[in-house]
C-alpha positions as CSV (number, residue, x, y, z in Angstrom):
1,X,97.0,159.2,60.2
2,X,96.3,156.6,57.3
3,X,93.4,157.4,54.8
4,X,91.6,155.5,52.6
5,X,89.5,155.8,49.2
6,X,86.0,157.0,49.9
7,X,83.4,153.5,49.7
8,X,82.7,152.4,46.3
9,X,85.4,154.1,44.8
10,X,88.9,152.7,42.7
11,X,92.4,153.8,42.3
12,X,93.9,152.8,39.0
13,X,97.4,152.4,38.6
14,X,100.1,152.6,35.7
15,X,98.4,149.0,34.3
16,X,95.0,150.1,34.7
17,X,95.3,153.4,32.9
18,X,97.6,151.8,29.9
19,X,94.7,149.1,29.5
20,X,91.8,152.4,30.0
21,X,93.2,154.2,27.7
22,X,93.8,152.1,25.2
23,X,89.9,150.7,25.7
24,X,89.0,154.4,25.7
25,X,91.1,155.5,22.5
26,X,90.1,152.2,20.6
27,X,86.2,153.8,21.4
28,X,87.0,156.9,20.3
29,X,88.6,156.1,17.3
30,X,85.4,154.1,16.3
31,X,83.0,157.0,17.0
32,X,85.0,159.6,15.3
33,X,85.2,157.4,12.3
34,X,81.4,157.8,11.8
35,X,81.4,161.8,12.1
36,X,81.5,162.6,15.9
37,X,82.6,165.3,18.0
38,X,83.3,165.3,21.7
39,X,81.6,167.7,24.0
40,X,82.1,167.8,27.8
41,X,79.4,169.2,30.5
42,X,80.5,170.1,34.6
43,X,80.7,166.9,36.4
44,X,77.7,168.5,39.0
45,X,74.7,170.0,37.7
46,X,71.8,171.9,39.1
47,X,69.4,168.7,41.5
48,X,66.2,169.7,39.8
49,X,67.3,168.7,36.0
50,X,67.4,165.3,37.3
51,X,64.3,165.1,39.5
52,X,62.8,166.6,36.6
53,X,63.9,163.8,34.5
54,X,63.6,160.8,36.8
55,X,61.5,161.9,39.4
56,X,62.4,163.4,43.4
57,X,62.9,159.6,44.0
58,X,66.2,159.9,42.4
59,X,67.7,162.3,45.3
60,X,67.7,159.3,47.4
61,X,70.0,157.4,44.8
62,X,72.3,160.6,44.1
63,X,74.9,163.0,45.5
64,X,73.4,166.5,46.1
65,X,74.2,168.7,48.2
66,X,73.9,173.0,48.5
67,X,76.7,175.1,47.9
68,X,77.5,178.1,49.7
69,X,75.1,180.3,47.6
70,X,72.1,177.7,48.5
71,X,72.0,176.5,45.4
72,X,70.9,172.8,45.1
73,X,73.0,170.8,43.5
74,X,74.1,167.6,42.5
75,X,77.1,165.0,41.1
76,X,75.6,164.0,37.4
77,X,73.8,160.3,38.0
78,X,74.7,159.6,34.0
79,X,74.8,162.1,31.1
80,X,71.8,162.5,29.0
81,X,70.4,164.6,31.0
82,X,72.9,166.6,30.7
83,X,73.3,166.4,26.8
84,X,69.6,167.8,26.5
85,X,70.6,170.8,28.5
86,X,73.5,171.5,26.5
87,X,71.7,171.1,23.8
88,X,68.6,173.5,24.7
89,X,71.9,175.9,26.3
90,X,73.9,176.4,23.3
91,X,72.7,174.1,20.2
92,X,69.1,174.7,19.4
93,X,69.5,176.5,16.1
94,X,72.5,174.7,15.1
95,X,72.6,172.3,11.8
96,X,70.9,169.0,12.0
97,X,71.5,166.3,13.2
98,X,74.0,166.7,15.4
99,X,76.5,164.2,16.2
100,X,78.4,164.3,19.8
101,X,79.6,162.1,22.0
102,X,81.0,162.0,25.9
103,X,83.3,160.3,28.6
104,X,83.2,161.1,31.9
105,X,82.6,160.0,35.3
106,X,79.1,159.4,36.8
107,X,78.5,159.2,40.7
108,X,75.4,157.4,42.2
109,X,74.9,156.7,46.2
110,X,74.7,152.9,46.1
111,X,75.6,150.1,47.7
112,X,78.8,148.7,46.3
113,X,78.8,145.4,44.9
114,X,80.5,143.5,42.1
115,X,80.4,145.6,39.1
116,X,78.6,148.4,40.5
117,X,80.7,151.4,42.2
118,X,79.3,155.1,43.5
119,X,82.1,156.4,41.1
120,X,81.8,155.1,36.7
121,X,82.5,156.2,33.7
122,X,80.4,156.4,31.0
123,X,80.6,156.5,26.9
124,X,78.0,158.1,25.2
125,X,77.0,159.1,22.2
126,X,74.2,161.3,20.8
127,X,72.5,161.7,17.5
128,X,70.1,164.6,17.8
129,X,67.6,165.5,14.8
130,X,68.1,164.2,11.4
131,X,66.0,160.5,10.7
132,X,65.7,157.6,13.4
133,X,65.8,155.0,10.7
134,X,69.4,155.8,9.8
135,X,70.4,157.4,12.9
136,X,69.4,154.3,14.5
137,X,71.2,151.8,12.1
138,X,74.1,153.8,12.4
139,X,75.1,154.4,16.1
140,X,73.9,150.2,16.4
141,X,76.5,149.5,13.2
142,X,79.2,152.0,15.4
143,X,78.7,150.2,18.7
144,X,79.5,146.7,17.2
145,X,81.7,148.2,15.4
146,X,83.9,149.9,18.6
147,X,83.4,146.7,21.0
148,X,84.9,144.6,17.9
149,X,87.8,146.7,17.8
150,X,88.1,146.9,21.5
151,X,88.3,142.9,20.7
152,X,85.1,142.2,23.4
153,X,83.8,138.7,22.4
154,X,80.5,136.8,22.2
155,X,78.5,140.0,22.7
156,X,74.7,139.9,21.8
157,X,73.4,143.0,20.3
158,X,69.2,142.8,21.1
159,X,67.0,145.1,19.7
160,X,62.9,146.4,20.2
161,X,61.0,149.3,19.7
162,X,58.9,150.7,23.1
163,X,56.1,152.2,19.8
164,X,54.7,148.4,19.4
165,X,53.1,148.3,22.8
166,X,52.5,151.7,23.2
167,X,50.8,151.9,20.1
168,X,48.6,149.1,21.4
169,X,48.2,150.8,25.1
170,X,47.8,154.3,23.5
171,X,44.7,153.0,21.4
172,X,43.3,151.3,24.3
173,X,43.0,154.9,26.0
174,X,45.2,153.3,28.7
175,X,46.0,156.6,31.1
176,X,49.8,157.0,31.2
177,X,50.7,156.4,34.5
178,X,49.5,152.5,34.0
179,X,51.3,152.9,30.5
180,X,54.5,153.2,32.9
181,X,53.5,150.6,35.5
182,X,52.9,148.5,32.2
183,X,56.4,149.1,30.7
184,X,57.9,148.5,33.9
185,X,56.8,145.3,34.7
186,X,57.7,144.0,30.8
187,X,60.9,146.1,31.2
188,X,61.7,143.5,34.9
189,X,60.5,140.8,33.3
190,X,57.8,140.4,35.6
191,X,55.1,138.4,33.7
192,X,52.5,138.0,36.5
193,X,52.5,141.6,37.6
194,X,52.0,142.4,33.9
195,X,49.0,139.8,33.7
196,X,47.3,142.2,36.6
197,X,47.9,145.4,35.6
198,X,46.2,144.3,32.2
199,X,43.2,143.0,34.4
200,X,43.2,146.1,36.3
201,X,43.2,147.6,33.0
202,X,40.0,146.1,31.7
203,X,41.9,145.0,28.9
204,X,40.2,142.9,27.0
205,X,41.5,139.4,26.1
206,X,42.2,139.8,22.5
207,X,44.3,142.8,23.0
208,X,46.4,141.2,26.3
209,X,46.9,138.0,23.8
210,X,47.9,140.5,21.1
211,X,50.3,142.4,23.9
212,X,52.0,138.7,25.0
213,X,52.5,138.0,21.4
214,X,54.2,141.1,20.6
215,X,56.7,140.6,23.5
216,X,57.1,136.9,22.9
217,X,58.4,137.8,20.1
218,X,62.5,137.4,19.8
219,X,64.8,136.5,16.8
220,X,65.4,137.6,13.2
221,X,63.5,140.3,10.9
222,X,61.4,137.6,9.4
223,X,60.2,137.0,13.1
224,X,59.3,140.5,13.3
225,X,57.9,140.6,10.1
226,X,55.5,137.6,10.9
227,X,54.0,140.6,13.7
228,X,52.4,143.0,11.0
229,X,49.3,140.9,10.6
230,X,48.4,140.4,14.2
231,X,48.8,144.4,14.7
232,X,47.6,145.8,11.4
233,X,44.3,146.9,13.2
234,X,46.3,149.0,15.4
235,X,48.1,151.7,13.4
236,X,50.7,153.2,15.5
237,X,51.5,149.5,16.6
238,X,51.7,148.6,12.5
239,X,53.9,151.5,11.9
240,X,56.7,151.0,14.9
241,X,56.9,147.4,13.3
242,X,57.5,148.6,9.7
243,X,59.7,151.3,10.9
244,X,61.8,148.6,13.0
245,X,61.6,146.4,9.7
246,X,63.3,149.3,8.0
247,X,66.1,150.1,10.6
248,X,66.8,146.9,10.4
249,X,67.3,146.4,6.7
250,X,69.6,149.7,6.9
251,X,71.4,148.4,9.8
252,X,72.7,145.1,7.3
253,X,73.4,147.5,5.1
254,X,75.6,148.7,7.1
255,X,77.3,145.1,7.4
256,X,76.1,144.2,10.3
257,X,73.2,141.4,10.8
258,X,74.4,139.1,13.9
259,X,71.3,140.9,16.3
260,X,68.4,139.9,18.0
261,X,64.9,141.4,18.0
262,X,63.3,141.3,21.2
263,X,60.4,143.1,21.7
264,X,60.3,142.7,25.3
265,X,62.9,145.0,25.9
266,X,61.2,147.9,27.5
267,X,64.4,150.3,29.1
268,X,61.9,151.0,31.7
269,X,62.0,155.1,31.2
270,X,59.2,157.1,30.1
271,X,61.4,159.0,27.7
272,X,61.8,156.7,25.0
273,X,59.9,156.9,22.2
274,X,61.0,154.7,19.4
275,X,63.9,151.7,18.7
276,X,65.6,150.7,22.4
277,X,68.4,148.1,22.2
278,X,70.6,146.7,24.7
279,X,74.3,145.1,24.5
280,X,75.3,142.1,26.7
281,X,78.1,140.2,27.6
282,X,76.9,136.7,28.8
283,X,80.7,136.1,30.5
284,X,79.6,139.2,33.0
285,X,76.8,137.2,34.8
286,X,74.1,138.9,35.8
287,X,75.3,142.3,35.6
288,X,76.0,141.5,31.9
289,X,74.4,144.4,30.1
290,X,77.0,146.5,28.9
291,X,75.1,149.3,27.0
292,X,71.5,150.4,26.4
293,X,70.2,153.0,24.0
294,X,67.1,154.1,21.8
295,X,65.2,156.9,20.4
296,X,63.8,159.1,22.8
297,X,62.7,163.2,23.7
298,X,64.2,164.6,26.6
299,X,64.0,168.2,25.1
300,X,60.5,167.9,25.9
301,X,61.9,168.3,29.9
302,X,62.6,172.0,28.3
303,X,60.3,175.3,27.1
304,X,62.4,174.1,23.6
305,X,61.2,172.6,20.2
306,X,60.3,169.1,20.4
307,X,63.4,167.0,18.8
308,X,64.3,163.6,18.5
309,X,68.0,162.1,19.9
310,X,68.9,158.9,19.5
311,X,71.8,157.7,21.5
312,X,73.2,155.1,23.8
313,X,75.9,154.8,26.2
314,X,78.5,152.3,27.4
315,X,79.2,150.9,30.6
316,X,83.2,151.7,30.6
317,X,83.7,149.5,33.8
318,X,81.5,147.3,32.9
319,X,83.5,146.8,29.3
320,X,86.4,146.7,31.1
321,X,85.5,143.9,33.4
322,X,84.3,141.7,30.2
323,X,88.2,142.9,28.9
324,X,89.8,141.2,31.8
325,X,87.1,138.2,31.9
326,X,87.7,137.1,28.7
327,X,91.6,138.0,29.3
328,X,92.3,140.1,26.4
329,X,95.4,142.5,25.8
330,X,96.4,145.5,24.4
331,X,98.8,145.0,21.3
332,X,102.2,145.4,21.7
333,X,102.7,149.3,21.1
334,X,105.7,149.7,18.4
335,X,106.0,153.5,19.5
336,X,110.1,154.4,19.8
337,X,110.7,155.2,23.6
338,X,113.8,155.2,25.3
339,X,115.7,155.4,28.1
340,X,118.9,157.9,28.3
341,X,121.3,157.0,30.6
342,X,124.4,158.9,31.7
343,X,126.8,156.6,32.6
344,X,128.4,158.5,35.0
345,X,126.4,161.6,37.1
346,X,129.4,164.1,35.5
347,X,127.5,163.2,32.5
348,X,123.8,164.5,33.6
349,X,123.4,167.7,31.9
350,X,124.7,166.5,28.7
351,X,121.8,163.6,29.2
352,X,119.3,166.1,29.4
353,X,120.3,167.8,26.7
354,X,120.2,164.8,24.7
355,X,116.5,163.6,26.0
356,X,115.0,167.2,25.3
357,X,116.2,166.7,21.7
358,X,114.9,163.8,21.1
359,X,111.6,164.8,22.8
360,X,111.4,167.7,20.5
361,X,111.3,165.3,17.6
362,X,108.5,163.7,19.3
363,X,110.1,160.6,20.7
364,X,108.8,159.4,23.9
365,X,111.7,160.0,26.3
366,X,112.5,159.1,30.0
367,X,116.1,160.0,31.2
368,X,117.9,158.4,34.7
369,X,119.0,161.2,36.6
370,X,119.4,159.5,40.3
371,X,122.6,157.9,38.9
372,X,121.5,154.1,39.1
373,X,123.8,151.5,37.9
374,X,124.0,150.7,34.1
375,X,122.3,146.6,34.9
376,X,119.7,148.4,36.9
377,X,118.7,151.1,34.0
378,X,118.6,148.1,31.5
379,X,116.3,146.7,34.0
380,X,113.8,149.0,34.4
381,X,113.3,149.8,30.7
382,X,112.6,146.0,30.1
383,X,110.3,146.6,33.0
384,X,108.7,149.4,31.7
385,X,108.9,148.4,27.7
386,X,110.9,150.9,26.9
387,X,112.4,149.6,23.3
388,X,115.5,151.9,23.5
389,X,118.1,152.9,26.3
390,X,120.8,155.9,25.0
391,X,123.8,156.1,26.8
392,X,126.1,159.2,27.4
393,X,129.6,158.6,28.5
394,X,133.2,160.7,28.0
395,X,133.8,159.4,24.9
396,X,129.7,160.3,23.4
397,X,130.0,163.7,24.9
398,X,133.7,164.4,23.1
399,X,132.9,162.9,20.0
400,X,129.3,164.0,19.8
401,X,127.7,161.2,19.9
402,X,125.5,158.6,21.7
403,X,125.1,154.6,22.3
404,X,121.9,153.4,21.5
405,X,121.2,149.9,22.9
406,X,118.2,147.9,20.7
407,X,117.0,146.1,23.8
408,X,114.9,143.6,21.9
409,X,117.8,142.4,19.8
410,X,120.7,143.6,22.3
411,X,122.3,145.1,19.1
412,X,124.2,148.5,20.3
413,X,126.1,151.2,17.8
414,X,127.4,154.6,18.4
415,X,126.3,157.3,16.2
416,X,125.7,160.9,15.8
417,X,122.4,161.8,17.5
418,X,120.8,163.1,14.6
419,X,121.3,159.8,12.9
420,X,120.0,157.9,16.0
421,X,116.6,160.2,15.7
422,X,116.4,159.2,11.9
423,X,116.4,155.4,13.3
424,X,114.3,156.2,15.9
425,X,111.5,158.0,14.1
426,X,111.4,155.4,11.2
């Protein structure tokens, strides 16, 4: 009987995980630069902390199930969620803020298509308490920063903040379930749905021209700027424009000024209180966003303290698709490995005493011990970029010794083992 992968799932082989991992350890590198510690929460959580979140309409997109116990349960749709409850678990009365981040897979029932599968990974990172200004500029400074690394190109980096129009809604005594019809419609772009719901609304036309204006808007800071006199009769609106202004100014500071403002981006989830910001990579077509993020309370889904998080997270399939789009590779890796050879099967033992040496000196070691010809070893560590092949004959294991073969220059010289793991460790 022949069986196959489970629909909308991948295997990766040796390839795939060489250019993961060095995507994933570029990332991580990044994000620990800037102060960040990994956590890691069960890959299946109880159903209701995600109905809670997104509503029971989100069973139908998920994996849940009961276990034996009749518990209700379910495969984690994305993270956050899970982030809160750690948080409200283990990390309430902890030092603020609190810098974390994630990786791990994500499972959502839907139908496969061309960047979209029912098993991803995801890249997160969370920044909870402390102040959203700097929080903000930072984690936006660290996510250029990590895709730059990574070597992505052409990225746009587009930023909003959902306070403008709510500020404007929210003093309008708009109720909050049209607030979320409202933000939905900006947040799909769908311009003529928006126009009714502001009819339906009553809203009257000074404040609907205000509301176009504020989402029309899409550049630079001075652009945004240019908004505080059309919304300085609405406070909280004023306030979410001077508090963008000033993430803004301490995101350059941070060295980075190649965004976008665009006040139409809405993330379309009633959670988010502050800054949102998305990441897209135009060479991915229309499944080009590759991140999306903000300021937001999700505590609030617990009987805990209110507390700000600011955080985002990657697309890791999605950045890896934009890796083999725009046909980038992983530098060469300089790392000593090497191949140990015995050149005759009498000579086996003495090759394994050889390779756990130079393993115990940290030296990334494979060893032949299937007794394959000398042209076929030399093979397969050109194959497998292996830098180094050791070989153990009679005349090695009498004189205590070993060949070692420099397969990028061909060069070969017999010395004493220790002398070979000086060379090799250099």
């Amino acid at each position: 009987m022949e069986f196959n992968k489970p629909r909308g799932t991948r295997d990766f082989l040796f390839e795939d995980m060489e250019e993961r991992k060095y995507v994933e350890n570029t990332i991580r590198r990044v994000v620990e630069s800037y102060g960040f510690k990994e956590i890691k929460t069960p890959i299946f959580e109880d159903l209701e902390l995600f109905t809670t979140k997104s509503g029971e309409g989100i069973k139908e997109e998920i994996y849940h199930f009961q276990d034996k116990g009749g518990r209700d349960l379910a495969l984690r749709p994305e993270l956050t969620a899970s982030v809160s409850r750690l948080y409200n678990n283990n990390l309430q009365k902890a030092a603020k803020p609190l810098k974390m981040y994630y990786f791990g897979s994500c499972f959502r029932y839907e139908r496969p298509q061309a960047g979209r599968f029912r098993q991803f990974w995801q890249f997160g990172v969370e920044v909870i308490g402390g102040t959203p200004v700097y929080n903000e500029a930072e984690i936006i400074a660290m996510a250029n920063d990590a895709l730059s690394q990574v070597g992505i190109k052409n990225y746009e980096i587009a930023i909003g903040h959902l306070g403008i129009i709510k500020g404007v809604l929210n003093h309008l005594n708009v109720s909050s379930e049209n607030i979320t019809k409202i933000i939905a419609s900006i947040d799909k772009e769908d311009y003529e749905l928006l126009d009714n719901l502001l009819d339906t609304c009553n809203i009257e036309r000074e404040y609907q021209d205000m509301i176009n204006e504020i989402i029309n808007v899409k550049g630079s800071r001075s652009e945004l700027e240019a908004l505080k006199p059309i919304v300085e009769g609405v406070e909280d609106s004023y306030n979410a424009v001077c508090e963008l202004v000033e993430t803004l100014k301490v995101l350059e500071t941070f060295g980075f000024e190649d965004y976008n403002v665009n006040l139409s981006i809405a993330r379309g989830l009633d959670y988010y209180t502050g800054i949102v910001f998305e990441i897209y990579v135009p060479d991915l077509g229309a499944e080009k966003q590759i991140t999306g993020g903000g300021t937001y309370n999700l505590t609030a889904l617990f009987d805990s303290e209110e507390v700000e998080s600011t955080g985002f997270a990657f697309g890791f399939d999605r950045i890896m698709e934009a890796y083999h789009r725009q046909n980038l590779e992983a530098p060469t890796n300089d790392i000593s490995k090497v191949l140990v050879v015995p050149v005759k099967k009498d000579f086996k033992l003495d090759a394994i005493k050889v390779a756990q040496e130079l393993r115990h000196a940290g030296i990334i070691t494979d060893i032949d011990l299937k007794g394959k010809k000398l042209k076929k070893n030399l093979s397969y560590a050109n194959n497998n970029n292996i830098n180094n092949v050791i070989m153990i004959g009679q005349s090695e294991v009498e004189e205590n010794t070993v060949t070692l073969k420099d397969m990028a220059s061909g060069e070969q010289e017999t010395i004493p083992l220790s002398d070979a793991i000086d060379k090799l460790s250099d």
